[in-house]
C-alpha positions as CSV (number, residue, x, y, z in Angstrom):
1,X,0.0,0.0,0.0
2,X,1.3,3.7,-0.9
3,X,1.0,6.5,1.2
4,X,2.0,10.0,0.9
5,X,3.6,12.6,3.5
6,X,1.2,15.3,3.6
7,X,3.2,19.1,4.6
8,X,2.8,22.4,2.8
9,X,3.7,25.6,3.8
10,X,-0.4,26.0,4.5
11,X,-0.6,22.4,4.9
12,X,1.0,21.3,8.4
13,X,1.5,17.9,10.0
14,X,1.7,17.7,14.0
15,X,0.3,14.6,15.3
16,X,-1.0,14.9,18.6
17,X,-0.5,11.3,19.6
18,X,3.2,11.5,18.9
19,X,3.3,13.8,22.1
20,X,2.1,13.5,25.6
21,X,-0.8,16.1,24.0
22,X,-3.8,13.5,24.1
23,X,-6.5,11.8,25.7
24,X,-3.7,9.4,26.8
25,X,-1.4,11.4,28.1
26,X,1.0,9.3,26.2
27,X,2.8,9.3,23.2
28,X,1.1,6.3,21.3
29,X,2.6,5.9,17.6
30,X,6.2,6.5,17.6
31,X,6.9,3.3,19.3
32,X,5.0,1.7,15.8
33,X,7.5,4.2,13.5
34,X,4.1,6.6,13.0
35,X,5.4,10.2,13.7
36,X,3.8,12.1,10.5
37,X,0.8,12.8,8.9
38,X,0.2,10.4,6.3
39,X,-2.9,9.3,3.9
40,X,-4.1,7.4,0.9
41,X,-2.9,8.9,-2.6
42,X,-6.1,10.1,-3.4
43,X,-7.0,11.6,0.0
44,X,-3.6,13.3,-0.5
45,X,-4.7,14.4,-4.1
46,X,-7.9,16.3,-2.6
47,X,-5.9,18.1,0.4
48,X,-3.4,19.8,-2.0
49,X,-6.4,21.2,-3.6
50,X,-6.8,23.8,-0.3
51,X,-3.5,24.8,-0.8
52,X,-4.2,28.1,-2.9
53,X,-7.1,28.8,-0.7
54,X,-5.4,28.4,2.3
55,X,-2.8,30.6,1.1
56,X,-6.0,33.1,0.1
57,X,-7.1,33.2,3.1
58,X,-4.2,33.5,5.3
59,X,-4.8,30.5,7.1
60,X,-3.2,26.9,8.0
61,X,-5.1,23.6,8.1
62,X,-3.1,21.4,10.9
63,X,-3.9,17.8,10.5
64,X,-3.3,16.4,13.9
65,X,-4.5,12.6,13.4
66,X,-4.1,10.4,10.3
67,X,-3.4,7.3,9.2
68,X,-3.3,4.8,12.2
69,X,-2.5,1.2,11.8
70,X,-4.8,-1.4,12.7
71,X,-2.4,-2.7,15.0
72,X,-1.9,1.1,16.7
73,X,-5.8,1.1,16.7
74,X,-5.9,-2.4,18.2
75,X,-3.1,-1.5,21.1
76,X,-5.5,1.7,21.9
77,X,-8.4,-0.1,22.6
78,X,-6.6,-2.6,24.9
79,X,-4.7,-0.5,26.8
80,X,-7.2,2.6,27.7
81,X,-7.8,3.7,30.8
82,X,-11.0,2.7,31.9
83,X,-12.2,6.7,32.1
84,X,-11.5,6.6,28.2
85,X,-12.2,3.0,27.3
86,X,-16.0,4.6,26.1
87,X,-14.9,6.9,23.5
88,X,-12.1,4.1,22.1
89,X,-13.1,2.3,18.8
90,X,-12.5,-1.3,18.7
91,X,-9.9,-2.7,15.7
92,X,-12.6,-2.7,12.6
93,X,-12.8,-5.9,11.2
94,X,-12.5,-5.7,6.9
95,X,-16.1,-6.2,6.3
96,X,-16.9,-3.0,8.9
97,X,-18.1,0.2,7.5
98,X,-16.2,1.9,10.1
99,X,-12.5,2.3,11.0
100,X,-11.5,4.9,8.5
101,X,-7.8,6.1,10.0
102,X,-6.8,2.3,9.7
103,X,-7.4,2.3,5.8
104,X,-5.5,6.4,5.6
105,X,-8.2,8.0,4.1
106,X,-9.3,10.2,7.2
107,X,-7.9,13.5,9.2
108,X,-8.5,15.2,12.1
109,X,-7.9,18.9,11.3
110,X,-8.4,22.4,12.8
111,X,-7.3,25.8,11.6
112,X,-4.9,28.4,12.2
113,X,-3.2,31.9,11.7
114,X,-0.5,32.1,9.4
115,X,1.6,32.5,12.9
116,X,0.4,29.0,14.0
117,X,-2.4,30.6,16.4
118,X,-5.2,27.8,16.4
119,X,-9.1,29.6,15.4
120,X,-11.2,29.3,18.0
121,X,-13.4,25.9,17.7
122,X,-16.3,24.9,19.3
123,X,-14.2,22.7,22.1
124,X,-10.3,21.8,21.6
125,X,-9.3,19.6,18.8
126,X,-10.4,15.6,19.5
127,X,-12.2,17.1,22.7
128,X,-9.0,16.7,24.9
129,X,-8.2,19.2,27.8
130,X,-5.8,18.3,30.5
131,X,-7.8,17.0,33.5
132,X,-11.0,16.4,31.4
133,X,-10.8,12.7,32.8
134,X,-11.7,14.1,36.2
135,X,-14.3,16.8,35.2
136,X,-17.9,15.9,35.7
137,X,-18.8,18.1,32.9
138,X,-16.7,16.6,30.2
139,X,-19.8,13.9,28.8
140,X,-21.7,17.7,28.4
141,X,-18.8,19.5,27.0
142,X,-18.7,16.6,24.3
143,X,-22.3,17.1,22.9
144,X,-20.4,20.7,21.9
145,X,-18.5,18.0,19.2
146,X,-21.3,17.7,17.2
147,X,-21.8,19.5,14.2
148,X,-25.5,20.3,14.7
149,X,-25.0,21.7,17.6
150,X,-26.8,24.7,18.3
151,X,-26.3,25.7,22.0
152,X,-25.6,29.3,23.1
153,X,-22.0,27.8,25.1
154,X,-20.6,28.2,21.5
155,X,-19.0,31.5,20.4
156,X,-20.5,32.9,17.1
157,X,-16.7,32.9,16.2
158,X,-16.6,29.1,17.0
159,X,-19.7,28.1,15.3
160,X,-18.1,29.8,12.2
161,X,-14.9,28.5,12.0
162,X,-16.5,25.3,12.4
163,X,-18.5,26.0,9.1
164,X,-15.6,27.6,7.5
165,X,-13.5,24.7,7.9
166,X,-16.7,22.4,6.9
167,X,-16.8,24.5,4.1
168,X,-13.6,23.9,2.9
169,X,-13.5,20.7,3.2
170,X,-16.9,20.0,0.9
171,X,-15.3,21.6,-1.6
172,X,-12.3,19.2,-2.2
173,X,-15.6,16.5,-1.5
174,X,-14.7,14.9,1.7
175,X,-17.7,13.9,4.0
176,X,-17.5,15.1,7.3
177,X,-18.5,12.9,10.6
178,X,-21.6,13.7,12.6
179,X,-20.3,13.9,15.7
180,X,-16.6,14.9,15.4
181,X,-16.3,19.1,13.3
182,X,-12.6,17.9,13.3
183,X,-13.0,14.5,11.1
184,X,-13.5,14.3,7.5
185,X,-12.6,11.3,4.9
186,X,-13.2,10.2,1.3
187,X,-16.7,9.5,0.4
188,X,-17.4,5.8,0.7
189,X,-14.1,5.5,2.8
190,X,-15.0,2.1,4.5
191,X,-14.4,0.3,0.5
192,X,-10.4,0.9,0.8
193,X,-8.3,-1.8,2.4
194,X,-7.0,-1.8,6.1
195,X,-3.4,-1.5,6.6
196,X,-1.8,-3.5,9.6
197,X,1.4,-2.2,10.4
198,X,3.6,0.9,8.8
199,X,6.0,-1.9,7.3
200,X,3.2,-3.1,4.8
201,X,3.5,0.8,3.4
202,X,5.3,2.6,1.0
203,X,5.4,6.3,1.8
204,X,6.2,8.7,-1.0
């Protein structure tokens, strides 16, 4: 399978679960040789597309998740801590119509300034705030993911950043998930094939 790097200079890679910045607290892909943004061919194909627009608009798109190996997916689910073990995916099996990061044709994305500023968002990217594990609050401050969200907790700013990035993001003709305004992936993404490990890849 071929995958391609994905960096621009509006186009920036920072994987969050390469750091101690996660839900985990951990960093959870170098150990498995993961430590860039990388996605299917024609994923990578659509993204380039924002380029000029980005540019345009003064703006960076910072994809902070991508491709995960099934066997990176599978050692997150076991090894959870029981406070995240609900929001954790199981491995997808092939025949699943889930499991999109596994098969590199999903992001997680926000936006920022051209001086690496993050926009304000409805909540922080993938929901994580240090010492959300201990706030009672944190299963309300997740309904806030959801794109349909209407409540008045959310900023006017935030609500249209959120549709600005949606925005772009239909127009290179990703679909965007329900319940995440930071995921998006090809149309029809569960059809590619899952990828293992990084060492049955080719990354150009």
């Amino acid at each position: 399978m071929i995958l391609r790097k994905i960096q621009t200079p509006h186009i920036v890679s920072n994987l969050f679960y390469t750091t101690t910045h996660n839900a985990f607290y951990k960093d959870m892909y170098s150990a498995f040789g993961l430590k860039e943004a990388l996605v299917h061919p024609k994923l990578y194909e659509k993204l380039i597309l924002l380029e000029p627009k980005l540019s345009e608009l003064g703006l960076k798109l910072v994809i902070y998740d991508a491709f995960r190996p099934l066997e990176v997916q599978k050692f997150m689910f076991e090894t959870a801590p029981d406070y995240l073990k609900p929001y954790i995916a199981p491995p997808p099996s092939e025949t699943s119509k889930r499991g999109f990061h596994p098969r590199g044709v999903a992001i997680d994305c926000y936006l920022t300034d051209l001086y690496d500023k993050p926009l304000e968002f409805p909540t922080e990217p993938d929901a994580f705030y240090e010492g959300y594990e201990k706030d009672e609050n944190f299963p309300t401050y997740l309904k806030k993911c959801h794109r349909d969200y209407q409540g008045d907790d959310v900023s006017l700013t935030a609500y249209k950043n959120k549709e600005l990035l949606e925005k772009l993001m239909l127009e290179i003709d990703l679909e965007p998930l329900p319940h995440e305004w930071w995921h998006f992936n090809l149309k029809e993404a569960w059809t590619y094939p899952l990828i293992k490990s990084l060492k049955n890849v080719t990354i150009l």
